[in-house]
C-alpha distance (Angstrom), angle and dihedral (degrees) to the residues before:
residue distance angle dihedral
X1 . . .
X2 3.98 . .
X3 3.61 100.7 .
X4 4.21 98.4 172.4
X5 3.90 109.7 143.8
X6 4.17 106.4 -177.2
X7 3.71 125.4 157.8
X8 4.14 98.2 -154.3
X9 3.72 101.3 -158.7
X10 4.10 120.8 177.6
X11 3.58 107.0 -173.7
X12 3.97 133.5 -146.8
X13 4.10 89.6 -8.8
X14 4.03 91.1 -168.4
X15 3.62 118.5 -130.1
X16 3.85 129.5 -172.9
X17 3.71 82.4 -115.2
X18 3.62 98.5 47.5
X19 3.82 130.2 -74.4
X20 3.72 137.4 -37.8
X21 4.11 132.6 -155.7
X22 3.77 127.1 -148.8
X23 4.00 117.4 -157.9
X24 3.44 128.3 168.9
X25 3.95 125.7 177.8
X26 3.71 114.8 -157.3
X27 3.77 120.5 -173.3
X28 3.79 134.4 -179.5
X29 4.05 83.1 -14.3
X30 3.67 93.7 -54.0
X31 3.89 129.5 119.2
X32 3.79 99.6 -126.9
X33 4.14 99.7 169.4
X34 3.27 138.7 4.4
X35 3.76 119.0 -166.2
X36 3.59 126.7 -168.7
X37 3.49 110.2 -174.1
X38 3.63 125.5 -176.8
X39 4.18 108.4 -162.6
X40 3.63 101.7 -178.0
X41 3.78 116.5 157.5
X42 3.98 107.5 -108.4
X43 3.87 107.6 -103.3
X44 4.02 93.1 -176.5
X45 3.74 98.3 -146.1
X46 4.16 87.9 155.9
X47 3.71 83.5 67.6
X48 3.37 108.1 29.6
X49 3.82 88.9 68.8
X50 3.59 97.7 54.3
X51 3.59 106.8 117.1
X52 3.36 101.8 10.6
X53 4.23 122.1 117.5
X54 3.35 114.0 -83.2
X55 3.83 94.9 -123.8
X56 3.78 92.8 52.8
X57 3.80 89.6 53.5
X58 3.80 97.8 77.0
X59 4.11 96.1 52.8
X60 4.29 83.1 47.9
X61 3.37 100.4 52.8
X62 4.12 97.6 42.6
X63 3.58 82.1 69.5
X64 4.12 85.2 79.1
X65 3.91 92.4 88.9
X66 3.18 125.8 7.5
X67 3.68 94.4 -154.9
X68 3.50 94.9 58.7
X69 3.94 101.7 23.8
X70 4.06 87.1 134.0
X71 3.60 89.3 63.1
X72 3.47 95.8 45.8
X73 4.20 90.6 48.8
X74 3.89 84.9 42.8
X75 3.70 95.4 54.8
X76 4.00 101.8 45.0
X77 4.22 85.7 42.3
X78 3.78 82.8 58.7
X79 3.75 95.7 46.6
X80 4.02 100.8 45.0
X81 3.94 85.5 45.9
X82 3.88 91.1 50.3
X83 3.84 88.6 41.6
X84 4.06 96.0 45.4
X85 3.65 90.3 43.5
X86 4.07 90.0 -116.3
X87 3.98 119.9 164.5
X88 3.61 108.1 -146.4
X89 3.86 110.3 -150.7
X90 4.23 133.1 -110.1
X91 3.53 88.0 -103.7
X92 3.86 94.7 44.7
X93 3.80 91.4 55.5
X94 3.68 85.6 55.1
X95 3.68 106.4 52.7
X96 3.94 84.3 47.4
X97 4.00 87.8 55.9
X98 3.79 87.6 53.9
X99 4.05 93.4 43.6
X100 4.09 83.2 53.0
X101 3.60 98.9 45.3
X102 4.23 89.4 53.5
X103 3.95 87.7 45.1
X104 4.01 86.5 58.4
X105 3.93 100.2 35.0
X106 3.33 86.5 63.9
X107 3.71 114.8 25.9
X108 3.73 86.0 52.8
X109 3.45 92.8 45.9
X110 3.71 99.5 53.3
X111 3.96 90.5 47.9
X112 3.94 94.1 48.8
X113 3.83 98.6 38.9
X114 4.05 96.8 37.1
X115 3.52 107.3 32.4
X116 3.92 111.4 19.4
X117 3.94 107.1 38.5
X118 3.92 94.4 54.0
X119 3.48 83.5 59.8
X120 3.48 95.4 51.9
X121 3.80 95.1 44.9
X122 4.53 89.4 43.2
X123 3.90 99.4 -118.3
X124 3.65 121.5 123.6
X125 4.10 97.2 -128.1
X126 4.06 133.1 18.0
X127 4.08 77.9 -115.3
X128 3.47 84.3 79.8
X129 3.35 98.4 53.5
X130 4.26 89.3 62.0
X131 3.59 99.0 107.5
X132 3.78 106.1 28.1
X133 4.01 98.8 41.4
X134 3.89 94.0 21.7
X135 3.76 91.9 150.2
X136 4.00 91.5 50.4
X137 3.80 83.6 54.0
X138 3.59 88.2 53.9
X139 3.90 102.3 40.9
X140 4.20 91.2 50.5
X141 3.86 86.9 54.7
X142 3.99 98.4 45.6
X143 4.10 86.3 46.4
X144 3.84 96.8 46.7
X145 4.17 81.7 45.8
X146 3.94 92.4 49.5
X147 4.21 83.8 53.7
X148 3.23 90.9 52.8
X149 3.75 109.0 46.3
X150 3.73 88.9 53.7
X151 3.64 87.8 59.8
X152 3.29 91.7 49.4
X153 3.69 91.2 52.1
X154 4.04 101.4 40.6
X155 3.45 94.2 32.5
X156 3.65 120.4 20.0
X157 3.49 102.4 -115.7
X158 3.68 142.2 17.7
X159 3.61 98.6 -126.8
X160 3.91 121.4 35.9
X161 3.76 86.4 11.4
X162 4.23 102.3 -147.7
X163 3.72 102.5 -163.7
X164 3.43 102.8 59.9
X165 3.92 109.9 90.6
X166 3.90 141.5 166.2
X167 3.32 101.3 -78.5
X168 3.94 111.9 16.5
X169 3.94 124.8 -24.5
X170 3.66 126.1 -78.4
X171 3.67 96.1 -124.0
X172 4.05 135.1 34.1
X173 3.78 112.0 -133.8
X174 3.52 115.2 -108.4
X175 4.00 107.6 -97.0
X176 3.93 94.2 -151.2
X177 3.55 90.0 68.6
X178 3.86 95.5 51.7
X179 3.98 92.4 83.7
X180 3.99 93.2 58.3
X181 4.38 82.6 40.5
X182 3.54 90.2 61.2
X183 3.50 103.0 36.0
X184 4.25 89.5 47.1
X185 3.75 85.5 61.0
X186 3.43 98.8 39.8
X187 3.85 86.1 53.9
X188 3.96 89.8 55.2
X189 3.98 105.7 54.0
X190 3.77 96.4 82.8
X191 4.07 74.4 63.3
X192 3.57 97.7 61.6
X193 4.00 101.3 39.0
X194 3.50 83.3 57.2
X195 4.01 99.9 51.0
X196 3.58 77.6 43.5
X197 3.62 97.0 63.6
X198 3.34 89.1 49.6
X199 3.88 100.3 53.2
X200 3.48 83.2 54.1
X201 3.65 97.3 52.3
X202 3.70 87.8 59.4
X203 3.65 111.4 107.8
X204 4.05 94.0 -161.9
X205 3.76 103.6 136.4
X206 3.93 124.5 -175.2
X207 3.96 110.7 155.0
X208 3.81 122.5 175.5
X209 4.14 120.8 152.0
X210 3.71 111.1 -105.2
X211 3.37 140.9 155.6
X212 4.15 114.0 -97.6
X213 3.66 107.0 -151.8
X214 4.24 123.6 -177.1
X215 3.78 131.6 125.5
X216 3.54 118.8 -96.1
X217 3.73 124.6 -133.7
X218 3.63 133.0 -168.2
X219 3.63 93.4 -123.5
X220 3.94 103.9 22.5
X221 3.20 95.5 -115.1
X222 4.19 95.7 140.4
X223 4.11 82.1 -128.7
X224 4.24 122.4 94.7
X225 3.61 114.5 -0.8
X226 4.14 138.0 103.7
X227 3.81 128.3 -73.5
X228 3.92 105.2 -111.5
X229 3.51 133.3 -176.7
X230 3.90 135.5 -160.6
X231 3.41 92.2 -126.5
X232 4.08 84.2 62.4
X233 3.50 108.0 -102.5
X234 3.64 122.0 142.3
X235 4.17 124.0 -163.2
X236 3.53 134.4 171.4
X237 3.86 107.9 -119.9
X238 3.74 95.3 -115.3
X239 3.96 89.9 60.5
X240 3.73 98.9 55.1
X241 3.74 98.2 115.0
X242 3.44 93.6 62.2
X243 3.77 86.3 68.4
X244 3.49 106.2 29.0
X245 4.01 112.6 83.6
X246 3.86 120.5 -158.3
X247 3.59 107.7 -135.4
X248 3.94 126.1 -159.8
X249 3.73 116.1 -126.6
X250 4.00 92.8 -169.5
X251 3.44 88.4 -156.7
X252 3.62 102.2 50.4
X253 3.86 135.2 71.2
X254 3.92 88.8 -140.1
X255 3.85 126.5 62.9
X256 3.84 122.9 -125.1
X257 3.29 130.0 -135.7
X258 4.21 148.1 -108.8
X259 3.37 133.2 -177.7
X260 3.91 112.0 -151.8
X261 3.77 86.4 -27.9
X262 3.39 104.4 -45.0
X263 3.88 138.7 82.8
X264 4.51 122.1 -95.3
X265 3.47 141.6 170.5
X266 3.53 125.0 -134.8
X267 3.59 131.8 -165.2
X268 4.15 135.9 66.2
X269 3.05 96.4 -18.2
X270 3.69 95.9 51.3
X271 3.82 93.4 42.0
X272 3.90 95.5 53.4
X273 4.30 92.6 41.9
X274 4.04 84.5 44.8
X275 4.12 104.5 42.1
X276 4.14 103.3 10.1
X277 3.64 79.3 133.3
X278 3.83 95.3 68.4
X279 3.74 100.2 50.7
X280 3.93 117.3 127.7
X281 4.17 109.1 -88.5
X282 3.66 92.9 -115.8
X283 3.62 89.1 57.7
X284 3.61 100.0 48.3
X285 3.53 97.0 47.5
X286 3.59 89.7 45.9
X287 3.34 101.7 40.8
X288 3.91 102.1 39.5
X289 3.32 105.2 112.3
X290 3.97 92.1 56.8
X291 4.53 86.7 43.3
X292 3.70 91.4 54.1
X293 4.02 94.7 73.6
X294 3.77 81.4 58.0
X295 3.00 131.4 138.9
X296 3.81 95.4 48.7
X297 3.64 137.4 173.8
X298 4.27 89.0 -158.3
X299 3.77 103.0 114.2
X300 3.58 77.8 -157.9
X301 3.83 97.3 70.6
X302 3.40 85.5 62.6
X303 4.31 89.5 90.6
X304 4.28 82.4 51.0
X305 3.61 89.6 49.5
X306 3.85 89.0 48.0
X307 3.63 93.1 56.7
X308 4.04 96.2 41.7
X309 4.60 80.7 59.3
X310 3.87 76.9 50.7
X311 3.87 103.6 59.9
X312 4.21 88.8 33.0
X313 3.49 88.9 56.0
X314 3.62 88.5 48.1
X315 3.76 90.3 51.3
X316 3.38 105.6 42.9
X317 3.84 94.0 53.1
X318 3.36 89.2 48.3
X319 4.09 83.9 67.6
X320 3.08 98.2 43.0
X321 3.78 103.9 57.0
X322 4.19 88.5 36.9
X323 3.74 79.7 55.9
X324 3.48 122.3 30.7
X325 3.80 131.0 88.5
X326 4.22 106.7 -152.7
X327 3.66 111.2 -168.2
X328 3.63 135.2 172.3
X329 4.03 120.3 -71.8
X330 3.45 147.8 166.1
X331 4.05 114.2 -112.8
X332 3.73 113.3 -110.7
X333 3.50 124.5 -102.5
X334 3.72 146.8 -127.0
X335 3.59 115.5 -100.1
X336 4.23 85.7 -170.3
X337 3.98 136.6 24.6
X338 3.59 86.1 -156.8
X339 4.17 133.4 84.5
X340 3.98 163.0 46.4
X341 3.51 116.6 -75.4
X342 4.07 136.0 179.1
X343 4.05 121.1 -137.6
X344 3.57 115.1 -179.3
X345 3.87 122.2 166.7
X346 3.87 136.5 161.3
X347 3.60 110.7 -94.8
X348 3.61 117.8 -164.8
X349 3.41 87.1 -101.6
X350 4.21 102.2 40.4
X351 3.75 143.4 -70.0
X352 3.79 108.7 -19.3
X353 3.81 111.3 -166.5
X354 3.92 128.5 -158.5
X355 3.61 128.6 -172.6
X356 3.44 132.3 -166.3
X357 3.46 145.5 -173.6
X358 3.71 116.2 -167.1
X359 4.18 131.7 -165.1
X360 3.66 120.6 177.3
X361 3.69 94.9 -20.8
X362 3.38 93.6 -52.7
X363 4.03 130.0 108.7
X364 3.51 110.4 -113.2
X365 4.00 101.9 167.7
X366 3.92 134.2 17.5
X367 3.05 133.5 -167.9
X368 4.09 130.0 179.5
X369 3.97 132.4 -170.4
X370 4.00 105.4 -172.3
X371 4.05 124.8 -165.1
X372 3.57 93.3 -117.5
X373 3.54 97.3 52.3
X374 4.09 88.0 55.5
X375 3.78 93.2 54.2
X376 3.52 98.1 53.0
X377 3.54 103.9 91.2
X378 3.97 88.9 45.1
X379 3.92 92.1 49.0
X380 3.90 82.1 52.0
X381 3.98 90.5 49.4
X382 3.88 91.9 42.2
X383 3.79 91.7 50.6
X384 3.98 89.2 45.8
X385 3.59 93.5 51.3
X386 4.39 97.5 41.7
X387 4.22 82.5 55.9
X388 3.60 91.1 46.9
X389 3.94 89.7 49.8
X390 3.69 94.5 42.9
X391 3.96 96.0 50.4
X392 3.73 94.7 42.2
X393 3.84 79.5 67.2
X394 3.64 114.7 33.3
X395 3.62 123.5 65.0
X396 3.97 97.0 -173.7
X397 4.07 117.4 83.6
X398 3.58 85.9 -151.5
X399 4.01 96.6 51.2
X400 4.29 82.3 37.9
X401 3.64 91.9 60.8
X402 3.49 105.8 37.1
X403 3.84 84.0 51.0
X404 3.90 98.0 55.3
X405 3.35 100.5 42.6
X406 3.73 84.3 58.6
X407 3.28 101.7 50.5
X408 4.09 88.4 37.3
X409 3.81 85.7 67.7
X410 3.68 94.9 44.0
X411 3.87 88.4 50.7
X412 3.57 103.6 53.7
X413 3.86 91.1 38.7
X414 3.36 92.6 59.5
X415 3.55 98.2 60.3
X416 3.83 83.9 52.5
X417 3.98 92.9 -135.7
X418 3.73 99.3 -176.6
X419 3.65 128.5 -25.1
X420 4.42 99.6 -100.4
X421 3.48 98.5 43.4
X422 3.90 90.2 46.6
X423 4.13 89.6 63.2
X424 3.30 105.1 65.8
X425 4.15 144.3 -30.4
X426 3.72 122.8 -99.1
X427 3.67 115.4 -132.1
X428 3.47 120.5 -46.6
X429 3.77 124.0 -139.4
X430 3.56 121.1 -152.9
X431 3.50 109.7 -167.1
């Protein structure tokens, strides 16, 4: 008989919203309870925005996470235009495409390069990959660099982006600089089919059925599309809460997740098993060998799936600046001070949700649904069911808990929860 009793604790797991706890209780050989509990200090954005204009609202609330402030900007933009009735232009749309595709470049570069691969190769930091790999060092510095210069360029700035406004952008990008743009990313695609090829060398397999949920797009461009699920549900963005449940996780200061009653994940690997269809043509044919194991149930593939949004970001902003003509123009206007509104956009992460409610120009309710808080319940599951697997097969504490707190870290950095708890593990305590 499997007698292992552990308590697995991982204390203070820092997040760039705070902190997160790992416990799992393990009696007679048995997973009794997993807790995942995230113990971030309340920052009260929802009400720090009340009364406060509506175009000053975007700029606050990017200050969320600075790793993904764009999204955050993108996503209340969307929402006070939706609310005030405000019709961004053709050429608006298109800078925010370009602002999207340098938030991914390199906030799916930084995870993949810096956190996943030295797992993959055993070393505790990509420092220590220097001399072996020094080229991989190299590439996953010029790639993060390439993401960031065409924020810079489209945007302003890479983090808390200033040009991009309700209603158009402040500033056009300087078209002189587009030929050295393009040819900077061109330069950096060999990068990516090679970390490709390695993601999919990986053998790292966790499967458990779950719903995928992300909004598809007729360009995958994580902007205007419809919230889709693989279990075939189809919702206009504006309805989601009337399938998304809030569940309380009494011993956590952040909420889980449902959707329609059950638990998801949303992010890459949602978007790509959801919408592989609308990927850019260079990186389909490119990329197909690494597409065709999609759709996929392996959490795992979620680090491949990052690095496919990689090269079609890459691609697709290559188009736009060999194509597009930006000129001069006014930002558009509210037609009302008044309203609700939905914006929902694909963080690097997943579907990030804003919600506003807007009186004279002034917010008056908000209301946020971040990726993070969606996975939590399927982290939770994921962790459950690795534990399981691993006890099922070891007979050794010793071997048990080296084993899970392995595959623990592999788990949750998978699902790419925030960028400082994805590095690395604080100590764990095995009690």
């Amino acid at each position: 008989m499997h007698t292992t009793n552990l308590n697995v604790s991982i204390n203070k797991l820092s997040k760039i919203e705070g902190h997160a706890d790992l416990d799992i209780r393990i009696r007679d050989g048995k997973v009794e309870d997993v807790s995942l509990r995230v113990m971030e200090n309340k920052r009260f954005f929802n009400q720090a925005v009340k009364g406060k204009p509506y175009n000053a609202v975007p700029q606050l609330v990017s200050r969320i996470c600075g790793t993904c402030s764009i999204a955050h900007l993108t996503a209340c933009i969307e929402a006070v235009e939706k609310t005030l009735s405000i019709r961004p232009s053709a050429q608006t749309m298109l800078m925010r495409k370009l602002t999207m595709y340098s938030l991914m470049i390199r906030d799916h570069a930084l995870h993949l390069y810096y956190f996943v691969l030295p797992d993959i190769f055993g070393v505790d930091s990509i420092l220590d990959l220097a001399e072996k790999e020094k080229e991989l060092v190299h590439q996953s510095l010029h790639v993060k660099e390439a993401g960031n210069n065409l924020s810079n360029l489209i945007a302003g700035r890479a983090v808390h982006a200033p040009f991009e406004a309700v209603g158009g952008f402040s500033r056009i990008p300087d078209k002189t600089k587009f030929p050295a743009m393009i040819e900077e990313l061109k330069s950096i695609r060999p990068y990516i089919l090679a970390l490709a090829e390695i993601l999919y060398a990986c053998d790292w397999v966790l499967i458990r059925k779950t719903d995928f949920v992300a909004i598809k797009t007729p360009d995958f461009s994580f902007l205007e599309g419809f919230i889709a699920s693989s279990s075939g549900a189809s919702i206009k963005e504006e309805d989601y809460w009337d399938h998304l449940h809030n569940v309380v996780l009494p011993y956590s200061q952040a909420s889980g997740f449902e959707f329609e009653g059950h638990p998801y994940v949303v992010g890459s690997l949602a978007r790509v098993n959801l919408n592989k269809d609308n990927l850019s043509a260079p990186t389909k044919r490119d990329m197909k060998k690494y597409l065709d194991i999609f759709p996929s149930d392996n959490i795992y593939h979620n680090n491949l799936a990052q690095a496919i949004e990689i090269m079609h970001s890459i691609d697709h902003a290559i188009e736009i600046l060999s194509t597009a003509e930006f000129k001069e123009e006014k930002p558009a206007q509210p037609e009302s001070l008044d309203g609700e509104g939905v914006g929902a956009i694909e963080a690097p992460r997943g579907t990030l949700y804003y919600w506003l409610g807007i009186d004279k120009g002034k917010v008056r309710y908000a209301n946020l649904v971040i990726p993070t808080a969606q996975n939590l319940i399927s982290m939770r599951e994921d962790v459950r069911d690795a534990a399981t697997k691993i006890l099922a097969c070891e007979k050794n504490d010793r071997s048990c808990e080296e084993k899970i707190r392995k595959e623990v870290e592999k788990i949750i950095r998978a699902y790419d929860p925030c960028m400082s708890c994805a590095s690395h593990f604080l100590r764990v305590n095995w009690v």
